[in-house]
C-alpha positions in Angstrom: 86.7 92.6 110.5 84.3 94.0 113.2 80.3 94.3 112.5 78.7 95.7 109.5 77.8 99.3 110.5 74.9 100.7 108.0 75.6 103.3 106.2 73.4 106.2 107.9 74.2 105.2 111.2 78.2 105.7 109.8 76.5 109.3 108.0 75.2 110.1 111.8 77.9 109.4 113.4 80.5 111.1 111.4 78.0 113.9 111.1 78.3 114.0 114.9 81.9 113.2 115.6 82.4 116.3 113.1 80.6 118.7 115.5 84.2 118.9 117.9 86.8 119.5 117.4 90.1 118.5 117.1 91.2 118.7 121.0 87.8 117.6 122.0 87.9 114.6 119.6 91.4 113.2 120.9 89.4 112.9 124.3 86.6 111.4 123.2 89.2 108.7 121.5 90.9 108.4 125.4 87.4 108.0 126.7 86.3 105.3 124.3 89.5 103.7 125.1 89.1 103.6 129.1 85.1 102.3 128.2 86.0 100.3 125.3 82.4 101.5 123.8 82.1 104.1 121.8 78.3 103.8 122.6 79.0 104.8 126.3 81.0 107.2 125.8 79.0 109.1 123.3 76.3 108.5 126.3 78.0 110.3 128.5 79.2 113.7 126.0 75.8 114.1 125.4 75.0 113.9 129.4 72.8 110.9 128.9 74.9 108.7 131.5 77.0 109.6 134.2 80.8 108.7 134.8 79.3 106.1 137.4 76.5 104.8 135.0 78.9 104.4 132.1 81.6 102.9 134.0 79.6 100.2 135.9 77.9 99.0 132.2 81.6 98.8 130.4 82.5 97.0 133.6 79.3 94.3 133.9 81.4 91.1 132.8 84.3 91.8 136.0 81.1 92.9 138.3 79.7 89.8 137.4 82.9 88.0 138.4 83.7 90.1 141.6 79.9 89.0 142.8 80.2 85.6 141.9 84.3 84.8 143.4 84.6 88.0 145.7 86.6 91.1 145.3 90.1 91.5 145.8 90.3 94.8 147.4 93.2 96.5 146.2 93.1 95.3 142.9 89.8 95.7 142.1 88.9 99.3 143.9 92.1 100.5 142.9 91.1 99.7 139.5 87.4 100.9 139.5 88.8 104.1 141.2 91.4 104.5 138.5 88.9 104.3 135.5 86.4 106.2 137.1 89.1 109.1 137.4 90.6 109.0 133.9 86.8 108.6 133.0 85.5 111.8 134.4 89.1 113.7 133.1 88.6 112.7 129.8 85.1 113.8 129.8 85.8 117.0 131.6 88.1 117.5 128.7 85.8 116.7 125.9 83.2 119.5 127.4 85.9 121.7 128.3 87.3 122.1 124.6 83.7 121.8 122.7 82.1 124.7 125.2 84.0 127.7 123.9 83.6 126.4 120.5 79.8 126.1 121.0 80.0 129.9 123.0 81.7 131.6 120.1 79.1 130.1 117.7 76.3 130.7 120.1 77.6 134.6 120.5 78.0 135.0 116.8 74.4 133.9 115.9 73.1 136.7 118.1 
């Protein structure tokens, strides 16, 4: 069933999720999914986190694990390597699609 979400933080969020569009909204969804938090990735749209920040917290539990029985090298870094780069694309993506949007919109107010 998942938490119970109040219902202005579900108003704000919709109200946000509703300022993309459609292309940029399919890769906020792949973001989410490599970060598994909608909080982080929302972190890092809005430039509050970068890829590094936001990957390390969605990864705290295997850091925690890698520090406490060691790191198997080409699991592991092939791994962190590999979320940090579908990570950054999908971001890349998200700002890539929402700029011209916010240009036209931007240009039309003037």
């Amino acid at each position: 069933m998942g938490p119970s979400i109040p219902a202005r933080t579900r108003e704000v969020l919709v109200s946000h999720l509703a300022s993309y569009n459609m292309w940029a909204l399919q890769g906020i969804e792949f973001v989410v999914a490599q970060l598994k938090s909608m909080v982080l990735a929302l972190g890092l749209m809005d430039l509050q986190l970068t890829v590094e920040q936001a990957v390390l917290l969605s990864r705290l539990e295997e850091e925690y694990q890698i520090q406490k029985w060691g790191n198997v090298e080409w699991a592991h870094d092939y791994e962190l390597q590999e979320l940090r780069a579908r990570t950054a694309a999908g971001t890349l993506f998200v700002h890539l699609c929402s700029e011209s949007s916010t240009l036209k919109h931007k240009l039309l107010q003037d």
